[in-house]
C-alpha positions in Angstrom: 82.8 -2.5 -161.8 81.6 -5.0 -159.4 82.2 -2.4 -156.3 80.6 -0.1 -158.2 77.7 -2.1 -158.6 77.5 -2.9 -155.3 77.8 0.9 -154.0 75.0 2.1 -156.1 72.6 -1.2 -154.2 73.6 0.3 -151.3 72.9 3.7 -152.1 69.4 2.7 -153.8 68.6 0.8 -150.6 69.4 3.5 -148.1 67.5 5.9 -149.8 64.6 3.6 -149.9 64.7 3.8 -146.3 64.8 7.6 -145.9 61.4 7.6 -148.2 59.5 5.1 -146.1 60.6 7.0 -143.1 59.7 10.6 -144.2 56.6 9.2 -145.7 52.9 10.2 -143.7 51.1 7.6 -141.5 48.1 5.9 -142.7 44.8 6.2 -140.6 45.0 2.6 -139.9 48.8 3.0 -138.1 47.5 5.4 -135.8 49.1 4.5 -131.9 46.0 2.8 -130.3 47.0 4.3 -127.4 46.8 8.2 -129.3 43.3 7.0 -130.5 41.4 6.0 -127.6 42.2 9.4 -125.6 40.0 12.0 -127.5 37.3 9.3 -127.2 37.4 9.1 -122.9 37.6 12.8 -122.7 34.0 12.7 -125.2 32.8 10.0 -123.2 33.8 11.6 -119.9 32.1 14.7 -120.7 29.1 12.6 -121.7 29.1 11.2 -118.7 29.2 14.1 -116.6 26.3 15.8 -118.6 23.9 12.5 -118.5 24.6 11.8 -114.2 25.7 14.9 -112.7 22.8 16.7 -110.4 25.4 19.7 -109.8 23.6 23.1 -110.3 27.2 24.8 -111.6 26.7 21.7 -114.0 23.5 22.3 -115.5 23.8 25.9 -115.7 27.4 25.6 -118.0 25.0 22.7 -120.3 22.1 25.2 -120.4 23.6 28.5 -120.5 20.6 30.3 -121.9 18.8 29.1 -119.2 17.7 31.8 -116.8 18.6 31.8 -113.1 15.0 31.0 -110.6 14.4 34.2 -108.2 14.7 32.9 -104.9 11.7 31.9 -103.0 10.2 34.0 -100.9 10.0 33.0 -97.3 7.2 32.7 -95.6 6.5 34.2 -92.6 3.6 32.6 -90.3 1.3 35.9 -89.4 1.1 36.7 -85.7 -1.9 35.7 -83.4 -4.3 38.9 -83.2 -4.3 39.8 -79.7 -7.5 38.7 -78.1 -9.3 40.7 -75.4 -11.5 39.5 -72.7 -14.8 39.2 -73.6 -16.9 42.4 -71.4 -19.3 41.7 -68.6 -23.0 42.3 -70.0 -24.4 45.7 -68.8 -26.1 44.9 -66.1 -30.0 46.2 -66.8 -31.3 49.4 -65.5 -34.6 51.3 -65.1 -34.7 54.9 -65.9 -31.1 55.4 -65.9 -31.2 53.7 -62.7 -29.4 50.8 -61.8 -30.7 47.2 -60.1 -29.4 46.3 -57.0 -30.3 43.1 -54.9 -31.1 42.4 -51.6 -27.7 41.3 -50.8 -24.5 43.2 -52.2 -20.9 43.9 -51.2 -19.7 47.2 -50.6 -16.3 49.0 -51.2 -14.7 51.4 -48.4 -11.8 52.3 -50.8 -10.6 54.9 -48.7 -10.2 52.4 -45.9 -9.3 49.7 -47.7 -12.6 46.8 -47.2 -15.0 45.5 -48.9 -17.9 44.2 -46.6 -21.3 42.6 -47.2 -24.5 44.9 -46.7 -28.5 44.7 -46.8 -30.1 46.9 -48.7 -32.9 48.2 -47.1 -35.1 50.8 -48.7 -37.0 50.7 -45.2 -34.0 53.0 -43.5 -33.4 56.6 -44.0 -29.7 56.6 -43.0 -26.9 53.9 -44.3 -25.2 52.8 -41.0 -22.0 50.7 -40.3 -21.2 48.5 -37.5 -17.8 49.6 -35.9 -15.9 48.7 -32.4 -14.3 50.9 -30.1 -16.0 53.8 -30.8 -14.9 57.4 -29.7 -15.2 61.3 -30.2 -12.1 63.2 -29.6 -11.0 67.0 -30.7 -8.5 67.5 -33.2 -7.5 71.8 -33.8 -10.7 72.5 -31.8 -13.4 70.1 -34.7 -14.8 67.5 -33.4 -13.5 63.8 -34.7 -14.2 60.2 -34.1 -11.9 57.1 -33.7 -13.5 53.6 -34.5 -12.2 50.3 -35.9 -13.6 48.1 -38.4 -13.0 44.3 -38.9 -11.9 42.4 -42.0 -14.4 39.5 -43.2 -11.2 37.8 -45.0 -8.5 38.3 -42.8 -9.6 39.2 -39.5 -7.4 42.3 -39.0 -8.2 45.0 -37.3 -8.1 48.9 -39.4 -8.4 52.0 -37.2 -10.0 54.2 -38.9 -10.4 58.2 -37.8 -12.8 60.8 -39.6 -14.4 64.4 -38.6 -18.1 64.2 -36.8 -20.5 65.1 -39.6 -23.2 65.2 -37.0 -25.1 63.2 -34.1 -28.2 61.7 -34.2 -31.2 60.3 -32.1 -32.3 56.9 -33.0 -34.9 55.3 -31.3 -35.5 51.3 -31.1 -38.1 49.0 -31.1 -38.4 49.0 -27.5 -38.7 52.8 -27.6 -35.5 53.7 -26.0 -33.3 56.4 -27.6 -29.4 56.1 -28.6 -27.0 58.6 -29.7 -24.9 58.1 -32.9 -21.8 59.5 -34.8 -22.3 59.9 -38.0 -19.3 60.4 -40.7 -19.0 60.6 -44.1 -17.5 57.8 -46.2 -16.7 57.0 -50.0 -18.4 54.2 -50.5 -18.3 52.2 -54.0 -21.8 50.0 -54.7 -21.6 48.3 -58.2 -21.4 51.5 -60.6 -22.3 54.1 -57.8 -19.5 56.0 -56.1 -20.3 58.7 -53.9 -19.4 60.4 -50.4 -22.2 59.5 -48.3 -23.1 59.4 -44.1 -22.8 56.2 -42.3 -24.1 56.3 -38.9 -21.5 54.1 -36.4 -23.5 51.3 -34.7 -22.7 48.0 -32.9 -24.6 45.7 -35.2 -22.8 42.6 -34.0 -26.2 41.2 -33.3 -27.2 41.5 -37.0 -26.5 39.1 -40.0 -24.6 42.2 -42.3 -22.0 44.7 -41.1 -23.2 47.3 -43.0 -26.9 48.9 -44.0 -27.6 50.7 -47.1 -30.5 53.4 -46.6 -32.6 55.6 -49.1 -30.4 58.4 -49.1 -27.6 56.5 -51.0 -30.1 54.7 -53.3 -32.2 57.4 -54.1 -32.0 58.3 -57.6 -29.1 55.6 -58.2 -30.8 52.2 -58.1 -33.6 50.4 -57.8 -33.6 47.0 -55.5 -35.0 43.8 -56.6 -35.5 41.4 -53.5 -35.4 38.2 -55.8 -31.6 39.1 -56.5 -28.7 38.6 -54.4 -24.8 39.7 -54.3 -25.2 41.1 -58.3 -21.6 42.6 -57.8 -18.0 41.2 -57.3 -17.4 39.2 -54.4 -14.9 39.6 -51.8 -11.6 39.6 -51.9 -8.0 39.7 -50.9 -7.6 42.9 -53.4 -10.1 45.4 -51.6 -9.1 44.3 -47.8 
């Protein structure tokens, strides 16, 4: 009896322990450890929403939240071109333009510019030239003469057919013979083909004369104006 007793305290006590062993946990004997992870991950998460300044961040807290179109860049506009400002028309009566005293004229063909009187006083335009002589060229008549540069001194040989001769008399009476030939010559807005008889006007202030018969019907000259056109240059010698 007494090992009998004995057994069944054994077996009452051992069962007692399988019962507290199968039984659930309370809420209070919880692992600390298992109880603080969920928490970090929370506050982690909490975290990240409150501090983080990534874009991909605030677009997965704000998903309804519609994407900004990108701003347009701006382009700076180009400078407009500008264009030199025109010359004033020079004034003109009856279609006819004003000349002064003094002006510089344009052998284009020859390649100088020179400065000239105007001088309604002469007939004929005539042009001081060196070395002057006729010659024959396939039986016409021709002449050879040289002019001068004012800027760089050279020396142009220059060779045109005889237009005709003339018989000039000077002050002192006496008569000379010229050539005359026929020249482009360029004054201000006036371009025309006109005779220029060939003279030795070293003794005179201006290489070259400008008569009536280029200025009549083209210009009008006003003596209390001087050099009213382009001045020389390298470009027209």
């Amino acid at each position: 009896m007494r090992y009998a007793k004995f057994g069944l305290i054994a077996f009452l006590l051992t069962a007692l322990a399988l019962t507290a062993a199968c039984a659930p946990k309370r809420i209070g004997d919880i692992d600390p450890d298992q109880s603080q992870q969920p928490a970090s991950e929370s506050d982690d998460t909490q975290l990240r929403d409150e501090t983080s300044d990534d874009p991909g961040a605030a677009s997965v807290q704000s998903p309804i939240e519609q994407a900004k179109p990108p701003t347009p860049q701006k382009h700076p506009r180009p400078e407009p071109a500008t264009t030199p400002a025109k010359p004033p028309a020079k004034p003109k009566i009856n279609d006819m333009i004003v000349l002064g005293q003094m002006e510089y004229v344009s052998f284009e063909s020859i390649g100088i510019k020179l400065p000239a009187r105007i001088d309604t006083g002469a007939t004929t335009s005539s042009l001081h030239a060196d070395t002057i002589q006729p010659y024959e060229r396939d039986g016409k008549k021709w002449v050879r003469f040289s002019l001068k540069s004012p800027v760089s001194g050279d020396i142009i040989e220059v060779e045109r057919p005889l237009h005709r001769t003339v018989l000039i008399k000077g002050h002192h009476g006496e008569s000379q013979r010229r050539y005359v030939v026929k020249l482009p010559v360029k004054l201000d807005s006036i371009e025309c083909v006109t005779p220029f008889s060939l003279t030795d006007r070293s003794g005179y202030e201006f290489p070259v004369l400008i008569g009536r018969s280029l200025l009549h019907g083209r210009a009008v000259v006003d003596v209390t104006q001087e050099y009213t056109t382009s001045p020389l240059s390298e470009k027209h010698e």
